[in-house]
Backbone atoms as SQL, in Angstrom:
CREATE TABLE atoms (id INTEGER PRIMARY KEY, chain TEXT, resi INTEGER, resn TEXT, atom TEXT, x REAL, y REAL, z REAL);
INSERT INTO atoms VALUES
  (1, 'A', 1, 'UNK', 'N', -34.754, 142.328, -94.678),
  (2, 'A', 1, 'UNK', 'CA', -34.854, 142.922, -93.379),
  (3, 'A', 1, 'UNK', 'C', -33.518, 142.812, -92.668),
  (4, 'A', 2, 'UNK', 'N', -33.191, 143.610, -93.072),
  (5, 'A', 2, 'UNK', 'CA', -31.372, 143.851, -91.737),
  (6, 'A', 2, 'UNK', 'C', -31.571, 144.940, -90.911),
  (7, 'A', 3, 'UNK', 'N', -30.674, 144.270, -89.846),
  (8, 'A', 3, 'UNK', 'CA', -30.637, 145.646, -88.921),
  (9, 'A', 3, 'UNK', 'C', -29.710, 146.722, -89.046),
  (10, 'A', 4, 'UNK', 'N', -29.603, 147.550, -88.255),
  (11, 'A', 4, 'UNK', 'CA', -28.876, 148.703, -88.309),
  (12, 'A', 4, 'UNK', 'C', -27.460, 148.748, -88.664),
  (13, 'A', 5, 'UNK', 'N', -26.802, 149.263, -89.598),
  (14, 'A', 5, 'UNK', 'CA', -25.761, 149.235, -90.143),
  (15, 'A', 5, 'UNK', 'C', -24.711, 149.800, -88.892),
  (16, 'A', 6, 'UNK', 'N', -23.525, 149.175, -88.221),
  (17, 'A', 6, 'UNK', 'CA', -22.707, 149.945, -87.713),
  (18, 'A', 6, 'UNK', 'C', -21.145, 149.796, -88.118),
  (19, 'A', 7, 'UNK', 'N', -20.749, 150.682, -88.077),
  (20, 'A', 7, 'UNK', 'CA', -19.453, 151.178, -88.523),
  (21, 'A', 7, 'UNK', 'C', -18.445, 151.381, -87.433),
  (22, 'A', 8, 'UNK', 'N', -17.356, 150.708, -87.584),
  (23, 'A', 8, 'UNK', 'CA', -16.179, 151.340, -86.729),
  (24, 'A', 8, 'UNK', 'C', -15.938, 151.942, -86.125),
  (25, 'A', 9, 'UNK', 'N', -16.289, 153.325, -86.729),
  (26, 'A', 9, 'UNK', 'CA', -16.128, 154.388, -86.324),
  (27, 'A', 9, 'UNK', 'C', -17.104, 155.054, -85.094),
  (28, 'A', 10, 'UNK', 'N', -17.999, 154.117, -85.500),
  (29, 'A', 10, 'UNK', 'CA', -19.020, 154.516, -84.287),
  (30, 'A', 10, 'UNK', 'C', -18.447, 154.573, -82.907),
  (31, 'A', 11, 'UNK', 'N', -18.355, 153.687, -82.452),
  (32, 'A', 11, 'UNK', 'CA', -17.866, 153.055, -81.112),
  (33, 'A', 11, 'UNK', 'C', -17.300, 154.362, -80.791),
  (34, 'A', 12, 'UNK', 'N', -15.779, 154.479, -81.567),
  (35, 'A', 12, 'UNK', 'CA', -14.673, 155.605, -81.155),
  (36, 'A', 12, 'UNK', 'C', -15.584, 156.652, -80.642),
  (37, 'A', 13, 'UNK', 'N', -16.281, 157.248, -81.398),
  (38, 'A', 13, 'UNK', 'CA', -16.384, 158.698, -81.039),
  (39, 'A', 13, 'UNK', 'C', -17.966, 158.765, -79.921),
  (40, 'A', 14, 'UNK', 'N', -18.510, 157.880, -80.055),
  (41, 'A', 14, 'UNK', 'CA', -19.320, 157.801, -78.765),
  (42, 'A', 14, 'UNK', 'C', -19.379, 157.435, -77.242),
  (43, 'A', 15, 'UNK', 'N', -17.545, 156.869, -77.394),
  (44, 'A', 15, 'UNK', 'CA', -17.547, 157.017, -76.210),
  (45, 'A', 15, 'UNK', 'C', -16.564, 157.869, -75.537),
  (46, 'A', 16, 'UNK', 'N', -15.802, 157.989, -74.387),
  (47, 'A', 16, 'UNK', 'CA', -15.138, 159.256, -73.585),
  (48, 'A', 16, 'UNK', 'C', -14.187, 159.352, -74.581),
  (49, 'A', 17, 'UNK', 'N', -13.492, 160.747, -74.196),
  (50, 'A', 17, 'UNK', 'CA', -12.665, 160.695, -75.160),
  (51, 'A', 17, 'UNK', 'C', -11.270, 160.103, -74.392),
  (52, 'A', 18, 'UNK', 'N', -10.610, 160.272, -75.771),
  (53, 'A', 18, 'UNK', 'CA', -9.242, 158.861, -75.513),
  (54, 'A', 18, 'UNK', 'C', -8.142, 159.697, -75.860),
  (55, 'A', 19, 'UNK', 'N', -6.805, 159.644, -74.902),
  (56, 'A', 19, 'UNK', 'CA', -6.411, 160.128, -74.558),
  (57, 'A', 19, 'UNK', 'C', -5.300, 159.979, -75.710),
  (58, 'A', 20, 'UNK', 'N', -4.095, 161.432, -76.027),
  (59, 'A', 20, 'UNK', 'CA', -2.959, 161.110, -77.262),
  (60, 'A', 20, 'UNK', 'C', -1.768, 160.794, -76.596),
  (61, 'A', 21, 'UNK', 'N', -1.209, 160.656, -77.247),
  (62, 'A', 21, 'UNK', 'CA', 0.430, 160.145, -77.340),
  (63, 'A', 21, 'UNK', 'C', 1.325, 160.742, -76.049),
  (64, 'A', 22, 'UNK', 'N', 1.377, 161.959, -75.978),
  (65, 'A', 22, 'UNK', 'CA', 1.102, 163.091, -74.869),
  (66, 'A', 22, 'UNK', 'C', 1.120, 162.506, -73.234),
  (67, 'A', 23, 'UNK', 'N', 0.100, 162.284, -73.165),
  (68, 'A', 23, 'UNK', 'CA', -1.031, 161.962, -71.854),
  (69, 'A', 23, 'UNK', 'C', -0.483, 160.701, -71.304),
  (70, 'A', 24, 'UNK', 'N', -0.553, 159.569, -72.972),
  (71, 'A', 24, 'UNK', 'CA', -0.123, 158.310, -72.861),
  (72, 'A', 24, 'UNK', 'C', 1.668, 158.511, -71.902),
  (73, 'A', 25, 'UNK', 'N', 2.727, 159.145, -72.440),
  (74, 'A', 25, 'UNK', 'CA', 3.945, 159.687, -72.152),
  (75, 'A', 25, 'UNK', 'C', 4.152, 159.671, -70.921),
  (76, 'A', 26, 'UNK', 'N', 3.356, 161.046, -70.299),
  (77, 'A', 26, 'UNK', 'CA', 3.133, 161.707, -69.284),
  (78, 'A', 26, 'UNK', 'C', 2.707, 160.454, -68.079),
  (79, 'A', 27, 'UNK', 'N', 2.008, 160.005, -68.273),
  (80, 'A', 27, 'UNK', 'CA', 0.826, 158.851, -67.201),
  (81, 'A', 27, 'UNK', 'C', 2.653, 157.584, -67.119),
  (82, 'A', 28, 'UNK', 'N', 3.186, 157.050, -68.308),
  (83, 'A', 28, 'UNK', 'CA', 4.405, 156.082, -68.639),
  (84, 'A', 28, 'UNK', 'C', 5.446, 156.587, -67.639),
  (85, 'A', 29, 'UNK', 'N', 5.507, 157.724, -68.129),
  (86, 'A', 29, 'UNK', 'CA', 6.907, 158.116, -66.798),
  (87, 'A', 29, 'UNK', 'C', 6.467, 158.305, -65.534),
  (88, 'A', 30, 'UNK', 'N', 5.049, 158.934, -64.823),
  (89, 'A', 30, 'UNK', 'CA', 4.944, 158.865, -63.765),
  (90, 'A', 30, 'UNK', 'C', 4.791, 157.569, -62.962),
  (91, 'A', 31, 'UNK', 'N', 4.408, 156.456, -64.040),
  (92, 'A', 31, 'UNK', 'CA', 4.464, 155.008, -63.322),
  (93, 'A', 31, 'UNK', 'C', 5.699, 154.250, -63.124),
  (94, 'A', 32, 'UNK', 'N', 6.711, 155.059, -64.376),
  (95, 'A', 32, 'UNK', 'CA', 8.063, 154.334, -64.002),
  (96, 'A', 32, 'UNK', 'C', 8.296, 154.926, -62.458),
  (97, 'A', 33, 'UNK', 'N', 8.634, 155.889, -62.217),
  (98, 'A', 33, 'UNK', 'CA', 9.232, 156.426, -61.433),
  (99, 'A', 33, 'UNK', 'C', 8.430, 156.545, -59.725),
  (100, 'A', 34, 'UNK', 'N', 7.238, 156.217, -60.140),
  (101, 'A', 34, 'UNK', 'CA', 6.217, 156.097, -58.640),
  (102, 'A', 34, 'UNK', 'C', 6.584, 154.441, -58.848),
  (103, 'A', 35, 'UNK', 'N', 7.278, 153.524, -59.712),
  (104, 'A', 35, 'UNK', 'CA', 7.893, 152.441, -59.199),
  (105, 'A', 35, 'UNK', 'C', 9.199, 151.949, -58.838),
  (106, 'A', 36, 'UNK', 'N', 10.042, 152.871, -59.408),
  (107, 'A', 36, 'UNK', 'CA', 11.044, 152.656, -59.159),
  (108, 'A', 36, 'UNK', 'C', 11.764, 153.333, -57.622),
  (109, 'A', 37, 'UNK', 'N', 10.829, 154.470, -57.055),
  (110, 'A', 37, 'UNK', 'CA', 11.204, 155.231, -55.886),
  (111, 'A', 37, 'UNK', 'C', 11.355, 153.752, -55.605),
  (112, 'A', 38, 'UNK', 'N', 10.111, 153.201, -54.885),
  (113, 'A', 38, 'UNK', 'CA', 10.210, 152.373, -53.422),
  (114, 'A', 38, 'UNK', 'C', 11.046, 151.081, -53.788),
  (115, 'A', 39, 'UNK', 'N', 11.439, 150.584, -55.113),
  (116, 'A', 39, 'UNK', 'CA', 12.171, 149.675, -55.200),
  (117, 'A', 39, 'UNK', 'C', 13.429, 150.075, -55.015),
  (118, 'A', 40, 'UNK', 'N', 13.909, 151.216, -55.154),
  (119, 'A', 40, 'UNK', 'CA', 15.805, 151.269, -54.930),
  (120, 'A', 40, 'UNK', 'C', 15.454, 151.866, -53.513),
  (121, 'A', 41, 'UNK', 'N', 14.471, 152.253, -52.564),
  (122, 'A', 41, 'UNK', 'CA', 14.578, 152.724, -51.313),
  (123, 'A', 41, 'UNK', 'C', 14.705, 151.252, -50.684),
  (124, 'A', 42, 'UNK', 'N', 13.836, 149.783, -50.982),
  (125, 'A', 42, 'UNK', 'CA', 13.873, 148.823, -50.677),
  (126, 'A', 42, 'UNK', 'C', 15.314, 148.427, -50.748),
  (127, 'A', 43, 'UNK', 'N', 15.686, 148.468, -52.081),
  (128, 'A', 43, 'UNK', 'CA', 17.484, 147.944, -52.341),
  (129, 'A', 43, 'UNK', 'C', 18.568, 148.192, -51.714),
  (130, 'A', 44, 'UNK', 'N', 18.364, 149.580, -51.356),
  (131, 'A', 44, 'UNK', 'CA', 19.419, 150.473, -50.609),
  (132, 'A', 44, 'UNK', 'C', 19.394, 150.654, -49.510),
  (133, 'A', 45, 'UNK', 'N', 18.421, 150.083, -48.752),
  (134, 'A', 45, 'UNK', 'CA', 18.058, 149.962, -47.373),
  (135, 'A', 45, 'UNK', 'C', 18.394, 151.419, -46.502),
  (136, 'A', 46, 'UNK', 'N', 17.837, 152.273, -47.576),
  (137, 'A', 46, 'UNK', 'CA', 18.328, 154.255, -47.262),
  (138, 'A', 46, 'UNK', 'C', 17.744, 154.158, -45.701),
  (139, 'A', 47, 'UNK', 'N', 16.111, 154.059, -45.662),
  (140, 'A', 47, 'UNK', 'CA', 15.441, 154.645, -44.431),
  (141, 'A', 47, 'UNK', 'C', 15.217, 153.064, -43.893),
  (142, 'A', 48, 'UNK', 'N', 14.626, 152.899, -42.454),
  (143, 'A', 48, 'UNK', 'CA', 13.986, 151.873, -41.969),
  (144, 'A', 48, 'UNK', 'C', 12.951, 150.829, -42.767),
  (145, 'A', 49, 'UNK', 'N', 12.544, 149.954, -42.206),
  (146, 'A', 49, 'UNK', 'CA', 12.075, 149.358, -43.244),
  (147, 'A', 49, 'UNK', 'C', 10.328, 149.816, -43.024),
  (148, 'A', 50, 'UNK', 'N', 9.854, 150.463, -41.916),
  (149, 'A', 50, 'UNK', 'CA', 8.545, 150.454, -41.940),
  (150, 'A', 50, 'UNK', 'C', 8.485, 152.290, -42.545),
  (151, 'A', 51, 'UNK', 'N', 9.876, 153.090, -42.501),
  (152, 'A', 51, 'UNK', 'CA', 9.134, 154.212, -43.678),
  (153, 'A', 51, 'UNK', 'C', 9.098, 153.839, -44.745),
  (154, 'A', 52, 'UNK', 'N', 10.032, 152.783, -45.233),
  (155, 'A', 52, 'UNK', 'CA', 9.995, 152.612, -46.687),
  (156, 'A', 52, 'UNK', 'C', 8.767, 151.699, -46.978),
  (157, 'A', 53, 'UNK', 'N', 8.537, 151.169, -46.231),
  (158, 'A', 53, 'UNK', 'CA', 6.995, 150.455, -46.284),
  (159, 'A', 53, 'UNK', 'C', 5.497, 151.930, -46.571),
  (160, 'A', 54, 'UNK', 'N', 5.867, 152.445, -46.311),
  (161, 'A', 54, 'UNK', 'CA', 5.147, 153.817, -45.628),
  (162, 'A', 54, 'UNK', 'C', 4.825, 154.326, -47.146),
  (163, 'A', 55, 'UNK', 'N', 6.260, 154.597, -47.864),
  (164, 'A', 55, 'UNK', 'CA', 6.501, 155.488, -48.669),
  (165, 'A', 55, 'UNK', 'C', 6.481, 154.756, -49.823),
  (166, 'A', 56, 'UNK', 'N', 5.980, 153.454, -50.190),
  (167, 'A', 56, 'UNK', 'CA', 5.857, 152.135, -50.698),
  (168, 'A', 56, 'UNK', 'C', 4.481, 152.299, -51.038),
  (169, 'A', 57, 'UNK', 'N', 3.843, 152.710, -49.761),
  (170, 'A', 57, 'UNK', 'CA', 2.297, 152.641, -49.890),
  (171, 'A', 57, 'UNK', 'C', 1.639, 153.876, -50.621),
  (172, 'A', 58, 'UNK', 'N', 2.143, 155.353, -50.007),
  (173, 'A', 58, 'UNK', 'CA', 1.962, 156.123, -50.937),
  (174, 'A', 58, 'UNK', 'C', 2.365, 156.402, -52.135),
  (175, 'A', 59, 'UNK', 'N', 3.173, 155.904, -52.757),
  (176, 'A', 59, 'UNK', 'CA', 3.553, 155.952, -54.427),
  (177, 'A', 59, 'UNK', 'C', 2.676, 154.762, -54.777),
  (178, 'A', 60, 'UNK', 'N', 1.943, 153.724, -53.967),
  (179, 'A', 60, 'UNK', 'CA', 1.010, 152.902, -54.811),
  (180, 'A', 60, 'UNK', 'C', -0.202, 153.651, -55.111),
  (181, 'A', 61, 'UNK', 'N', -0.482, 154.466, -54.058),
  (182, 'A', 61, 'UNK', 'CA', -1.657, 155.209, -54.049),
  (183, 'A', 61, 'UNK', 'C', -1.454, 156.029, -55.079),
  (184, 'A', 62, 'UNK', 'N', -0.566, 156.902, -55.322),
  (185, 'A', 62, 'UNK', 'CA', -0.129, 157.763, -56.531),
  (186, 'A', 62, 'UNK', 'C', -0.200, 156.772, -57.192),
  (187, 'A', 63, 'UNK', 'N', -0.181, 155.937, -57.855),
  (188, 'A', 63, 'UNK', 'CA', 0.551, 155.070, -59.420),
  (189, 'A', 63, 'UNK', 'C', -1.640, 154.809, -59.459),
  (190, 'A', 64, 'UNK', 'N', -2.171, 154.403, -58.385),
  (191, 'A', 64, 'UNK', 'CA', -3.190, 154.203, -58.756),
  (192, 'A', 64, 'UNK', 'C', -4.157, 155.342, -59.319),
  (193, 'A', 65, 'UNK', 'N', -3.900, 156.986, -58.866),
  (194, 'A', 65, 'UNK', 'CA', -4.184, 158.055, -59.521),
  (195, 'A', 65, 'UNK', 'C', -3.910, 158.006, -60.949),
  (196, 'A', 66, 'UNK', 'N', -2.368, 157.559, -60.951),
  (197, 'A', 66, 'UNK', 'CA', -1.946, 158.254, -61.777),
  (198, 'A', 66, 'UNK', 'C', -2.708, 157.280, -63.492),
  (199, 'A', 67, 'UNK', 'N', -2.699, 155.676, -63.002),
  (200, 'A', 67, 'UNK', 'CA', -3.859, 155.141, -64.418),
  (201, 'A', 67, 'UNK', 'C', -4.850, 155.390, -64.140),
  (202, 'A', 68, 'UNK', 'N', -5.908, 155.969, -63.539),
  (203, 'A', 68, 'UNK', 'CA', -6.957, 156.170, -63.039),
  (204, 'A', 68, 'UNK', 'C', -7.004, 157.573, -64.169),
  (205, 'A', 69, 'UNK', 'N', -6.198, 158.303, -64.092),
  (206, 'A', 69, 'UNK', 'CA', -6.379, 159.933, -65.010),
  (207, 'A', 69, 'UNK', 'C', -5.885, 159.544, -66.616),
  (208, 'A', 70, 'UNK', 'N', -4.331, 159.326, -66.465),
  (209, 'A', 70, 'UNK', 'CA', -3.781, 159.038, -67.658),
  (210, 'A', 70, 'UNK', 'C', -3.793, 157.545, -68.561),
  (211, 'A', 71, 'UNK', 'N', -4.103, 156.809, -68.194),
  (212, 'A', 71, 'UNK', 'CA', -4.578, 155.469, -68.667),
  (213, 'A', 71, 'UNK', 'C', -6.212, 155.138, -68.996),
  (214, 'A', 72, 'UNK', 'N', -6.980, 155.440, -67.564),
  (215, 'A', 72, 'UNK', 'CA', -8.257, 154.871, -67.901),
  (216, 'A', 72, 'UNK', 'C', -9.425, 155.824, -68.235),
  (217, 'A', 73, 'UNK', 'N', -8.374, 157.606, -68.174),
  (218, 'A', 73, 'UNK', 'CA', -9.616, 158.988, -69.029),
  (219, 'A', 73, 'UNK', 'C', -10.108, 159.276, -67.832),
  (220, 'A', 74, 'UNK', 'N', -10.411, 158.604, -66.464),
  (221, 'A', 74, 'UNK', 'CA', -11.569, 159.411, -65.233),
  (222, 'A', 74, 'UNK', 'C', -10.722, 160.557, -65.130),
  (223, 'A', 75, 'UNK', 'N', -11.785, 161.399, -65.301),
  (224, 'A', 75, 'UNK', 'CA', -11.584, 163.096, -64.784),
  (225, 'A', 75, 'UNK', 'C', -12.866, 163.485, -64.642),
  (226, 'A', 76, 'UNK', 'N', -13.240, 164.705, -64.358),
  (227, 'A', 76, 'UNK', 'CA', -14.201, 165.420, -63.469),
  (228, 'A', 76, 'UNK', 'C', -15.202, 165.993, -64.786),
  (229, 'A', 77, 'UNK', 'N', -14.874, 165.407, -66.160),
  (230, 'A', 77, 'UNK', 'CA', -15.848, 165.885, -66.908),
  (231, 'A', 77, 'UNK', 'C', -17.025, 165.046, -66.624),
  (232, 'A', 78, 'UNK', 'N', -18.235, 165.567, -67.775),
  (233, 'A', 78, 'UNK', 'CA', -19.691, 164.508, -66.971),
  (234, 'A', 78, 'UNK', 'C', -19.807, 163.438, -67.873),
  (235, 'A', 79, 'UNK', 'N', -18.370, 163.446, -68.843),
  (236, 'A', 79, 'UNK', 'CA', -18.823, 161.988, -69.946),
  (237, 'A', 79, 'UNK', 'C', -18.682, 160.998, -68.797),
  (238, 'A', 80, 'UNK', 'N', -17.864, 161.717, -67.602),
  (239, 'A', 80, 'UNK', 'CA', -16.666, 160.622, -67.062),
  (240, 'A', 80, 'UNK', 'C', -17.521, 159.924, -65.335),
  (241, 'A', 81, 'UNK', 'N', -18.445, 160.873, -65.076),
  (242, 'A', 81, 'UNK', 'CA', -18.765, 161.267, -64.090),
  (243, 'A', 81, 'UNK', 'C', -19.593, 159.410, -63.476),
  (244, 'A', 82, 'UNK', 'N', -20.032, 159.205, -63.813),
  (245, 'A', 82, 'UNK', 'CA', -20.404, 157.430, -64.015),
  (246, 'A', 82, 'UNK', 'C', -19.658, 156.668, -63.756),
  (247, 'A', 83, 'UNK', 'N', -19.089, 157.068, -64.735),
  (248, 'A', 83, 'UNK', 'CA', -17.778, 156.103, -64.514),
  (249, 'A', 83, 'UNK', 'C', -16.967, 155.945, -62.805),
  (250, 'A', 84, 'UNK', 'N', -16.266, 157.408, -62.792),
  (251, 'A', 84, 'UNK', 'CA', -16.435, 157.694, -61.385),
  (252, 'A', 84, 'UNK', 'C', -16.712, 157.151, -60.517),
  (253, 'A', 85, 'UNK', 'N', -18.476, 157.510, -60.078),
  (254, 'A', 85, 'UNK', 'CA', -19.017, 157.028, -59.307),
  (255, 'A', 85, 'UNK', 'C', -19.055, 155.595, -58.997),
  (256, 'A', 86, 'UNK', 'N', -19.044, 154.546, -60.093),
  (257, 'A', 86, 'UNK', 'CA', -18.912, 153.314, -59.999),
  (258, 'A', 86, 'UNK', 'C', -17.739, 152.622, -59.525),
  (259, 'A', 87, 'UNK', 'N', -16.842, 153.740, -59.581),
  (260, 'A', 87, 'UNK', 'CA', -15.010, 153.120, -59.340),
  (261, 'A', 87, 'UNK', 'C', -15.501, 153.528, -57.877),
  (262, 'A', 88, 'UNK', 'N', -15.927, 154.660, -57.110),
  (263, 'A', 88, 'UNK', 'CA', -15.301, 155.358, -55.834),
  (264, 'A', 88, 'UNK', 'C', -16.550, 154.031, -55.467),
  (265, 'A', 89, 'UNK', 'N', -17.673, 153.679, -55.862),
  (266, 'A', 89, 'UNK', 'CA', -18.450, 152.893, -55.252),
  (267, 'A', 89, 'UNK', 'C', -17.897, 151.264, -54.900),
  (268, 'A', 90, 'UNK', 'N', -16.611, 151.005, -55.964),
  (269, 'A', 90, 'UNK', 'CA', -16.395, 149.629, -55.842),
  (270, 'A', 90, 'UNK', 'C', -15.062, 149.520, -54.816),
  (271, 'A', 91, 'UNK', 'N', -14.411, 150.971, -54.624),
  (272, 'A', 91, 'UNK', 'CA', -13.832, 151.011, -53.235),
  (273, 'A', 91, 'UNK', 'C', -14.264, 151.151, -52.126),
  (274, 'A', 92, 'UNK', 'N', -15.520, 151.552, -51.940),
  (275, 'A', 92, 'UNK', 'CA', -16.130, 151.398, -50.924),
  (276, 'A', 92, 'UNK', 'C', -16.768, 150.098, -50.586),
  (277, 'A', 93, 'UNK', 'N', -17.407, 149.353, -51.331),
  (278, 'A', 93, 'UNK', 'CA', -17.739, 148.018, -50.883),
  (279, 'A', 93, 'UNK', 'C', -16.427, 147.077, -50.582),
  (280, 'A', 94, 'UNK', 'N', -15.300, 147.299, -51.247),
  (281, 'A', 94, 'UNK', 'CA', -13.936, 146.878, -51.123),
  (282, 'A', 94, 'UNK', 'C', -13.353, 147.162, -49.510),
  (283, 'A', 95, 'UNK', 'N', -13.418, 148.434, -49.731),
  (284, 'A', 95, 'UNK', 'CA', -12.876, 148.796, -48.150),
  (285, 'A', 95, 'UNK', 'C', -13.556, 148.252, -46.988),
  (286, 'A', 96, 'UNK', 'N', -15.230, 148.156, -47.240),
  (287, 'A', 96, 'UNK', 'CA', -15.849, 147.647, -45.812),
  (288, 'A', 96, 'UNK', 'C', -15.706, 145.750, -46.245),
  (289, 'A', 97, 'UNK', 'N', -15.925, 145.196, -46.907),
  (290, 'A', 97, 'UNK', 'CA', -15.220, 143.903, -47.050),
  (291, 'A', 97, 'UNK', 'C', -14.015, 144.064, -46.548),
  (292, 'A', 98, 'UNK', 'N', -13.172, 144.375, -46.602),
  (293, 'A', 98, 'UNK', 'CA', -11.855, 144.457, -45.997),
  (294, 'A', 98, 'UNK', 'C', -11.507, 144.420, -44.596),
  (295, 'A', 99, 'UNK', 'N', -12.095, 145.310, -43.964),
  (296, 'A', 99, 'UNK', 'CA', -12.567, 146.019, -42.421),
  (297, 'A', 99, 'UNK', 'C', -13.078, 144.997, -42.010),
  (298, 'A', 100, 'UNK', 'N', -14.425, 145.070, -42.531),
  (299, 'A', 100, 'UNK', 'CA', -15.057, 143.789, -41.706),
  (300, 'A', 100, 'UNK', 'C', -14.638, 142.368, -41.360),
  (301, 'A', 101, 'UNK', 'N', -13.950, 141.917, -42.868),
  (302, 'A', 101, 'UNK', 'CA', -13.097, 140.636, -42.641),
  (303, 'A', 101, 'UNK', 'C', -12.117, 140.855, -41.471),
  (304, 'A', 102, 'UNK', 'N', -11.213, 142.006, -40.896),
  (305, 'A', 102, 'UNK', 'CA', -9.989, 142.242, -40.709),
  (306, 'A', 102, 'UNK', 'C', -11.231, 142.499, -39.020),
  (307, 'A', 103, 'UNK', 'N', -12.288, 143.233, -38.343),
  (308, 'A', 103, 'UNK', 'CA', -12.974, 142.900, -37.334),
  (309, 'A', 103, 'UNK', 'C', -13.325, 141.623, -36.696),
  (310, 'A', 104, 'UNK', 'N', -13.825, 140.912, -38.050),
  (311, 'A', 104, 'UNK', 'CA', -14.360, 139.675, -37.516),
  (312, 'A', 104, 'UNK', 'C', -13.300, 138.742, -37.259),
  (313, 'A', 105, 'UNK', 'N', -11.983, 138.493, -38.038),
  (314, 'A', 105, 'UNK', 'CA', -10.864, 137.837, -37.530),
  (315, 'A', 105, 'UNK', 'C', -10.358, 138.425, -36.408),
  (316, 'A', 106, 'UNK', 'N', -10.545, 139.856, -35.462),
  (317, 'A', 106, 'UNK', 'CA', -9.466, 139.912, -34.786),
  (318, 'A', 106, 'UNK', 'C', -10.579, 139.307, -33.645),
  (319, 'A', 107, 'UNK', 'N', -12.314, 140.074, -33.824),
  (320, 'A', 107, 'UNK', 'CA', -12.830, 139.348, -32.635),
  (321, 'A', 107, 'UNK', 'C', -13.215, 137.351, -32.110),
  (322, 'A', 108, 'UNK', 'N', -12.403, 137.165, -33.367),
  (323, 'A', 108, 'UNK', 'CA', -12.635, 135.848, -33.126),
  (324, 'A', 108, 'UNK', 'C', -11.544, 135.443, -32.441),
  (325, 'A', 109, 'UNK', 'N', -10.071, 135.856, -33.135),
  (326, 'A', 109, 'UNK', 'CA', -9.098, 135.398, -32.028),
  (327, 'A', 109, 'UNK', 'C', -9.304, 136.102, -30.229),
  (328, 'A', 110, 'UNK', 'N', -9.744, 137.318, -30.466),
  (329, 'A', 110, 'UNK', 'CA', -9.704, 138.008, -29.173),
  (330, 'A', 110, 'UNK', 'C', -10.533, 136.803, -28.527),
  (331, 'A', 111, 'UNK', 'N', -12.001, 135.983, -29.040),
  (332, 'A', 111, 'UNK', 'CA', -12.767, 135.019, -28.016),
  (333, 'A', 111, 'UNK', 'C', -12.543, 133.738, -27.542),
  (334, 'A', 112, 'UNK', 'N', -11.683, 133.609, -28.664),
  (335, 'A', 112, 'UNK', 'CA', -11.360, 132.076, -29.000),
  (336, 'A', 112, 'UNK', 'C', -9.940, 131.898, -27.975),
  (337, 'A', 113, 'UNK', 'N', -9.436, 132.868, -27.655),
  (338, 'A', 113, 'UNK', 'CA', -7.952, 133.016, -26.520),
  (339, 'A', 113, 'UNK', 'C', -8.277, 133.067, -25.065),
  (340, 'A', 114, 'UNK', 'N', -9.680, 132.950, -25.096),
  (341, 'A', 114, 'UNK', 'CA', -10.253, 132.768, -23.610),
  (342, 'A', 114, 'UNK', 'C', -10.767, 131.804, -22.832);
């Protein structure tokens, strides 16, 4: 009495598909370079320090697209669509943890200064 025979190969092809050499490339250079902007804008002290803070934040936001498509496969097909939902869901409990921590500390100093 054994159980079900599985093979290697299984795994691969049942789950999303995985991305080639290509994609891999493509996703490599957009992370060099959505890292290297804000570090030589930091070095070179080009703009102020709160645009380069600014412009710091949006190339993180890009770099986080950018493994989100080319690294971790989420796209808008329906293998992917789960997946998805579970990521946009764990920024949302993230974001109101965040908020709320960042409310409840300011109304505590705002009471506690009185």
């Amino acid at each position: 009495m054994s159980g079900p025979v599985h093979h290697s190969d299984d795994h691969a092809h049942a789950g999303a598909s995985h991305g080639d050499v290509k994609s891999y490339l493509i996703g490599f250079v957009w992370a060099v370079v959505l890292t290297v902007i804000p570090f030589a804008l930091a070095m070179t002290g080009f703009f102020p320090a709160g645009v380069t803070a600014g412009i710091a934040a949006l190339c993180a936001a890009v770099q986080i697209v950018v493994h989100l498509v080319y690294f971790l496969h989420m796209d808008r097909t329906a293998g992917q669509r789960g997946n998805v939902l579970v990521f946009l869901s764990t920024v949302l409990i993230i974001g109101i943890v965040i908020v709320g921590t960042l409310w409840v500390m300011h109304n505590m100093n705002a009471n506690m200064m009185h």
